[in-house]
FIRO-530515 format. One record per residue (C-alpha): residue in three letters; x, y, z; residue number from 0. Coordinates in nm, 2 decimals. Each point is the difference from the previous one (the first is absolute). Layout:
# FIRO-530515
  type    east   north      up  seq
   ALA       X       Y       Z  NUM
...
# end
This chain:
# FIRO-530515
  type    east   north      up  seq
   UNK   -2.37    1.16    1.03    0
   UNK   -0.18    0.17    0.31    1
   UNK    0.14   -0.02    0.31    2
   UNK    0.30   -0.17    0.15    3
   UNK   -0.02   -0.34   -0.16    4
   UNK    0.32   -0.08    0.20    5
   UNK   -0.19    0.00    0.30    6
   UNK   -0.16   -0.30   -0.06    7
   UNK    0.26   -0.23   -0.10    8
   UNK    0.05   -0.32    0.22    9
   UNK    0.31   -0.05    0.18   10
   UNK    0.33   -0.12   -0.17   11
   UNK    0.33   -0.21    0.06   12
   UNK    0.19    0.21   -0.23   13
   UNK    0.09    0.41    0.02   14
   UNK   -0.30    0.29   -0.13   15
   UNK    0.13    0.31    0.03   16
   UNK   -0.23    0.32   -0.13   17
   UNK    0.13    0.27   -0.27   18
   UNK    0.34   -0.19   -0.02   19
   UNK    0.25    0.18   -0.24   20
   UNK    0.07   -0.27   -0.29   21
   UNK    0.30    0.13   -0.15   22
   UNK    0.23   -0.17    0.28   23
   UNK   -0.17   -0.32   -0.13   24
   UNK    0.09    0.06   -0.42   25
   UNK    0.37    0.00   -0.16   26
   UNK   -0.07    0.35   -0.14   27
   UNK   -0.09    0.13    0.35   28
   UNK   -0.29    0.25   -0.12   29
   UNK   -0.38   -0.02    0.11   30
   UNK   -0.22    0.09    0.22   31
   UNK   -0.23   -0.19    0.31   32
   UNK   -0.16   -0.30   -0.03   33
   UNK   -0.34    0.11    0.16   34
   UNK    0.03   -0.39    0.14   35
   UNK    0.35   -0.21    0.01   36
   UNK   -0.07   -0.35    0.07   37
   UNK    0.35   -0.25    0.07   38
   UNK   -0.21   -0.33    0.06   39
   UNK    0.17   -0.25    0.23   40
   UNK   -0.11   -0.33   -0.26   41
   UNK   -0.26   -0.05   -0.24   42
   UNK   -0.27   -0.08    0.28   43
   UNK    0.03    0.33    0.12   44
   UNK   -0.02    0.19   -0.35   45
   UNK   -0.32   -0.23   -0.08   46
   UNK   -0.17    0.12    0.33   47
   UNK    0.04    0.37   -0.15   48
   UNK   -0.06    0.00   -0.27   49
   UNK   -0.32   -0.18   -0.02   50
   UNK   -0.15    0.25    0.29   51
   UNK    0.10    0.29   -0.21   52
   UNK   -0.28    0.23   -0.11   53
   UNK    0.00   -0.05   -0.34   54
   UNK    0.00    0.40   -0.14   55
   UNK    0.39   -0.05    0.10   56
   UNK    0.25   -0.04   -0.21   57
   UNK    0.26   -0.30    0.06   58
   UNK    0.35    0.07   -0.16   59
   UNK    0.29   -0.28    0.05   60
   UNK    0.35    0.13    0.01   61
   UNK    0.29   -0.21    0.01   62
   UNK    0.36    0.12   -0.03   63
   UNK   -0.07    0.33   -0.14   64
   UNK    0.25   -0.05   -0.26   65
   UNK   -0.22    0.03   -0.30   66
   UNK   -0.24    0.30    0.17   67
   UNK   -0.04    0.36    0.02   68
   UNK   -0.23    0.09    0.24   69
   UNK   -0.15    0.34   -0.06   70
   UNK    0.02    0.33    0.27   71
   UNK   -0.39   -0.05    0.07   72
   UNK    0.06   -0.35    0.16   73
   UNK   -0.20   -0.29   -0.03   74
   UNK   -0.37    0.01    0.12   75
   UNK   -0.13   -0.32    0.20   76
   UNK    0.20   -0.31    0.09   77
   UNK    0.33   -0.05   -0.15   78
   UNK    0.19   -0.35    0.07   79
   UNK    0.34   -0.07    0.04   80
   UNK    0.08   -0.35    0.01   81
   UNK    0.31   -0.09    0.18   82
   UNK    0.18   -0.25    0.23   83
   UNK    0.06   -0.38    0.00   84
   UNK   -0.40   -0.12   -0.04   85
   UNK   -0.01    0.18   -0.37   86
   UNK    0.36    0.02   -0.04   87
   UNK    0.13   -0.42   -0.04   88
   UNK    0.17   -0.15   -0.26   89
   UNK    0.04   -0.41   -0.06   90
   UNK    0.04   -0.25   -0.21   91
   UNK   -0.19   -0.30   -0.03   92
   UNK    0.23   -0.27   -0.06   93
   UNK    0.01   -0.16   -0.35   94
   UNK   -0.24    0.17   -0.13   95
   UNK    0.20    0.32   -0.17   96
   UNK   -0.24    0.21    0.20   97
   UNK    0.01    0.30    0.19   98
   UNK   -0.27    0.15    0.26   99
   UNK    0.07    0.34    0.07  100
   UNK   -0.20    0.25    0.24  101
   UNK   -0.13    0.38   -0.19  102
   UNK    0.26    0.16    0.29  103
   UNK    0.31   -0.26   -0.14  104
   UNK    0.23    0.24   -0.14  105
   UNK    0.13   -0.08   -0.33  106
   UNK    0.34   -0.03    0.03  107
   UNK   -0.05   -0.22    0.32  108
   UNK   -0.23   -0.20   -0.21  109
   UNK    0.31   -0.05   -0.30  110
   UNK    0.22   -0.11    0.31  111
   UNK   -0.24   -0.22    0.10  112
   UNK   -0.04   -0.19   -0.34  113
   UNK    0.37   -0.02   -0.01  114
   UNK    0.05   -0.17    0.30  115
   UNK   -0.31   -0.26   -0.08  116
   UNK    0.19   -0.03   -0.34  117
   UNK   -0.33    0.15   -0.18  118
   UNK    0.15    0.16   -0.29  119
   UNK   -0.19    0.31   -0.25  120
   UNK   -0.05    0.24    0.31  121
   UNK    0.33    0.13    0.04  122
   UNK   -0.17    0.25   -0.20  123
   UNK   -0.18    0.15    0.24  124
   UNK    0.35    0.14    0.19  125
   UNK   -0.02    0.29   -0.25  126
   UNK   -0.40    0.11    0.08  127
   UNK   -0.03    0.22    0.30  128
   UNK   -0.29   -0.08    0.24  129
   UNK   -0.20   -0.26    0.13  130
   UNK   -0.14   -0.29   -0.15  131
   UNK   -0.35    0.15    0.01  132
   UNK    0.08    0.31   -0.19  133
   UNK    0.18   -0.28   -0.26  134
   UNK   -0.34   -0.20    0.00  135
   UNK   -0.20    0.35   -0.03  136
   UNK    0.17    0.14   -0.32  137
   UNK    0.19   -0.32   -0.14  138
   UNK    0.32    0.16    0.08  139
   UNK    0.31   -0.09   -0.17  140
   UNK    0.37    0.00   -0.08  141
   UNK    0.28   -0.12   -0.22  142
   UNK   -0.22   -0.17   -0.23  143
   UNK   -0.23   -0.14    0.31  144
   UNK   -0.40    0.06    0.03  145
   UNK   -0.15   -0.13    0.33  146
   UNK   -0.34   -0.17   -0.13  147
   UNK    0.24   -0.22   -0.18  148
   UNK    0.05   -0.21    0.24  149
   UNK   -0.33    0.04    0.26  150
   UNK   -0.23   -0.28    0.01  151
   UNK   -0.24    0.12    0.25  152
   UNK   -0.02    0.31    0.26  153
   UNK   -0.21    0.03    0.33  154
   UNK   -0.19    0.32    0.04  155
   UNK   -0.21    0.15    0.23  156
   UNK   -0.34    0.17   -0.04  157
   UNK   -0.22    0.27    0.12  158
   UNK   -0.23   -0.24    0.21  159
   UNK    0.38   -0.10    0.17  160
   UNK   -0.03   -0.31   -0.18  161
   UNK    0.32   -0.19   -0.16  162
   UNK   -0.03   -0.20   -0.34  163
   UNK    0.26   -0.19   -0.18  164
   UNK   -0.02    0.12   -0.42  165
   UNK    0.16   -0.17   -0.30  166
   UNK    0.25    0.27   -0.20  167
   UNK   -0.27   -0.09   -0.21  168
   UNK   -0.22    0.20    0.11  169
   UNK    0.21    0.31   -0.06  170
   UNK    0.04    0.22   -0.37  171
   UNK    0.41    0.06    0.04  172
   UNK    0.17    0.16   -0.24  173
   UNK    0.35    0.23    0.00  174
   UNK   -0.04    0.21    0.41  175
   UNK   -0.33   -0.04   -0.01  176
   UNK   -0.26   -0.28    0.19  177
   UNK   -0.35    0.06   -0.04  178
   UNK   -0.15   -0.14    0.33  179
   UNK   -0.35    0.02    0.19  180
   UNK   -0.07    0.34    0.17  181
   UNK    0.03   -0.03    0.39  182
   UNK    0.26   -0.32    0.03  183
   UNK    0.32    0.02    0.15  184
   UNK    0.27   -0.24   -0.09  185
   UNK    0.15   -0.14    0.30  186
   UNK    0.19   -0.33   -0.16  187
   UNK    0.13   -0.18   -0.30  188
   UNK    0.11   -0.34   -0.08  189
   UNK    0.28    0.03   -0.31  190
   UNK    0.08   -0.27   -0.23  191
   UNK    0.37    0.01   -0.10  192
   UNK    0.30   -0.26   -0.22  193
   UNK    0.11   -0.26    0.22  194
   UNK    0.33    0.02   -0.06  195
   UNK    0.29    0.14    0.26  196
   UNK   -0.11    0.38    0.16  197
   UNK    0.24    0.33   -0.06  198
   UNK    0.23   -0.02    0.30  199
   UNK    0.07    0.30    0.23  200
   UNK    0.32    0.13   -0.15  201
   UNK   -0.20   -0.04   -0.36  202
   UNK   -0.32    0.23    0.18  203
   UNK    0.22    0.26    0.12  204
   UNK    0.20    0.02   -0.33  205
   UNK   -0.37    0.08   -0.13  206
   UNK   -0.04    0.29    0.28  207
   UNK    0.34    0.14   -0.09  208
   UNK   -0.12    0.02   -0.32  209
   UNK   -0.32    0.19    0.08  210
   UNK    0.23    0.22    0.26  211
   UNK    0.20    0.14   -0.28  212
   UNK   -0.26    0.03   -0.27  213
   UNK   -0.29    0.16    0.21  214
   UNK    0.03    0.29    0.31  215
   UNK   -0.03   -0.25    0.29  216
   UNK    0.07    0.15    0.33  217
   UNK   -0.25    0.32   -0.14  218
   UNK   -0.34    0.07    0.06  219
   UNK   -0.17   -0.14   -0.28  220
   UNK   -0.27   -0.23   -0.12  221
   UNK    0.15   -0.19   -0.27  222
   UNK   -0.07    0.03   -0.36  223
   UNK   -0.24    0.27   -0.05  224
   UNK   -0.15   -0.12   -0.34  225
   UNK   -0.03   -0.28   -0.20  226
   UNK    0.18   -0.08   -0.29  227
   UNK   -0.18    0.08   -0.33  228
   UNK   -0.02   -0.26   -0.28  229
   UNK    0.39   -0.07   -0.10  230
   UNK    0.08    0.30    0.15  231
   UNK    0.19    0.08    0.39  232
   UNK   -0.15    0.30    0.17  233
   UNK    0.32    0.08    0.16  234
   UNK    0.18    0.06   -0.30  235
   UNK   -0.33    0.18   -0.15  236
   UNK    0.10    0.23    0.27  237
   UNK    0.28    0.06    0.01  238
   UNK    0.04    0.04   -0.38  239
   UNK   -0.26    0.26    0.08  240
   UNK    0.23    0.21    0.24  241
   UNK   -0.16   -0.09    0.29  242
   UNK    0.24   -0.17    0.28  243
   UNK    0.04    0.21    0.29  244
   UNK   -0.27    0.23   -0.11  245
   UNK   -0.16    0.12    0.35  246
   UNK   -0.32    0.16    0.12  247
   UNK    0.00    0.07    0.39  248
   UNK    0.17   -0.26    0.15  249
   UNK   -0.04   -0.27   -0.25  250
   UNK    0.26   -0.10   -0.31  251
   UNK   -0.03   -0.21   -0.26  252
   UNK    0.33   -0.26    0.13  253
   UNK    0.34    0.04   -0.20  254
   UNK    0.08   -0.33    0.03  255
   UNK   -0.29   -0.15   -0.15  256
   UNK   -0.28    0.27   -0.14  257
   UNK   -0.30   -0.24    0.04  258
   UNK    0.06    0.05    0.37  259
   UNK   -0.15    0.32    0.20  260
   UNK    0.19    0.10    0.31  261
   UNK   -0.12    0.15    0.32  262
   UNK    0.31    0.24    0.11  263
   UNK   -0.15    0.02    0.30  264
   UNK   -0.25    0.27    0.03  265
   UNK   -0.22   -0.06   -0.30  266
   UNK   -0.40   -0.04   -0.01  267
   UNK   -0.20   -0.24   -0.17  268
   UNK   -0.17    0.29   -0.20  269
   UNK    0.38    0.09   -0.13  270
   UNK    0.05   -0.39   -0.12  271
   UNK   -0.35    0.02   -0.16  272
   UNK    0.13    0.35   -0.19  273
   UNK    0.30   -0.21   -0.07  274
   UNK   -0.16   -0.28   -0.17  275
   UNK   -0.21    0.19   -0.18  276
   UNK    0.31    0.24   -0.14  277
   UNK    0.16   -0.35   -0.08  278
   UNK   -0.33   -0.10   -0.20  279
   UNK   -0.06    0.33   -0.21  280
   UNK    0.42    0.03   -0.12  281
   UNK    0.01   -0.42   -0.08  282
   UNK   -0.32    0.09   -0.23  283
   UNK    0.09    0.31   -0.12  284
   UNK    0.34   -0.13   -0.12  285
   UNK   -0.02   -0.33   -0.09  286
   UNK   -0.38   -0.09   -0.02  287
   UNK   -0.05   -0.22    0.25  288
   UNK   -0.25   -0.01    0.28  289
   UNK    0.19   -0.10    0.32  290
   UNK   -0.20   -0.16    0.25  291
   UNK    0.00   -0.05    0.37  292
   UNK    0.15   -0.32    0.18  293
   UNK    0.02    0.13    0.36  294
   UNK   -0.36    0.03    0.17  295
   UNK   -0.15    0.37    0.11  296
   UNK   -0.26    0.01    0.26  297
   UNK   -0.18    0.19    0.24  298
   UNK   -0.12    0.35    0.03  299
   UNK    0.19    0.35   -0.16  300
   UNK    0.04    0.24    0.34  301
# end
């Protein structure tokens, strides 16, 4: 890319802000600048980007951060963060056992809110850190739950900044993984669920107990590092492997749960990138099976 392409860019609603450090925006807290950190105020404004953008640079969508390691290099060009109320809503429509929740929507919020629209099958998605995006993005699940189950339709929006409205159709799902079009963003859903009476609130935060005590909530982690092989837990792969609270810099492999990687508080991305791949090489070496990667890694090494 020659020359300041950030120069050029038309005026926003939202927040740019140049060579912003991500790791304050990720749940492992590692990462380097965002050579361009866009918060868009609604859609309007990230279609008005976008579709002046040169297009030699790159667009990467974050959401939470929950499922993400951002590299020390950073992220070259434009990288999104949608937040707030215009891609963050939740609601029902009424009768129809039908939920239309915004990529920002957290997940838990989005259980709650199917519980009180007595929308049953999403209490689910109390145990998956993260946004509803992220969920959409990898077909994130929990406790038996897969997202795509239950989506009848998403709204994305393109490189030219404009929106369509696809079928799940459209998509090839299949256990945390979605193979989608290259440059489209996911910025709704509409989910299909029983119509029978929702999980109320005590039943939701019973769920989230459950997760406390099972996984290190409260630590800087990304949630489950790998995916479960075939018939097979990747936690207990590791930890029959002698691998909880194994450490390189700053990082660990959790004690309470060893698909979980924790950030003690001074760790780099390049230390939970030696981690994984430490994690990898032992699981194979010992009991012959290839681990892979759930969590996301992007961006630049330093």
């Amino acid at each position: 890319m020659s020359g300041d392409w950030r120069e050029a860019l038309p005026p926003v609603r939202g927040r740019l802000l140049r060579d912003e450090p991500l790791g304050p925006f990720t749940w492992l807290r590692v990462g380097g600048p965002a050579e361009l950190l866009f918060l868009p105020a609604d859609e309007e404004d990230l279609a008005s980007l976008i579709r002046r953008l040169p297009p030699e640079v790159p667009v990467t969508v974050l959401g939470a951060g929950s499922n993400v390691i951002v590299r020390d290099g950073g992220i070259r060009g434009l990288v999104v963060r949608l937040v707030g109320r215009a891609f963050g809503e939740v609601a029902a429509e009424p009768g129809e056992g039908r939920i239309i929740a915004g990529a920002a929507a957290l997940d838990a919020n989005l259980a709650r809110a199917a519980g009180k629209a007595g929308v049953a099958g999403l209490e689910f998605f109390a145990g998956i850190p993260g946004t509803v995006g992220g969920a959409l993005a990898m077909n994130a699940g929990a406790w038996d739950g897969e997202t795509w189950r239950h989506v009848i339709e998403v709204d994305v929006i393109d490189r030219r900044g404009i929106r369509h409205t696809r079928p799940a159709s459209d998509y090839a799902v299949s256990y945390r993984q979605v193979k989608r079009p290259a440059d489209e963003w996911f910025i709704a859903t509409r989910m299909e669920f029983e119509r029978r009476p929702g999980v109320n609130d005590a039943a939701i935060k019973e769920l989230l107990e459950r997760r406390k005590q099972t996984q290190p909530i409260g630590e800087w982690s990304c949630g489950s590092v790998f995916t479960n092989p075939p018939g097979r837990h990747a936690g207990r792969l590791i930890e029959e492997s002698g691998l909880k609270g194994f450490r390189i810099g700053d990082a660990s492999v959790s004690e309470k749960h060893a698909n979980f990687i924790i950030n003690h508080g001074a760790a780099r991305a390049a230390d939970i990138e030696a981690l994984i791949l430490h994690v990898q090489r032992t699981v194979a070496e010992r009991s012959a099976v290839e681990l892979k990667t759930e969590v996301r890694i992007v961006g630049d090494p330093e």
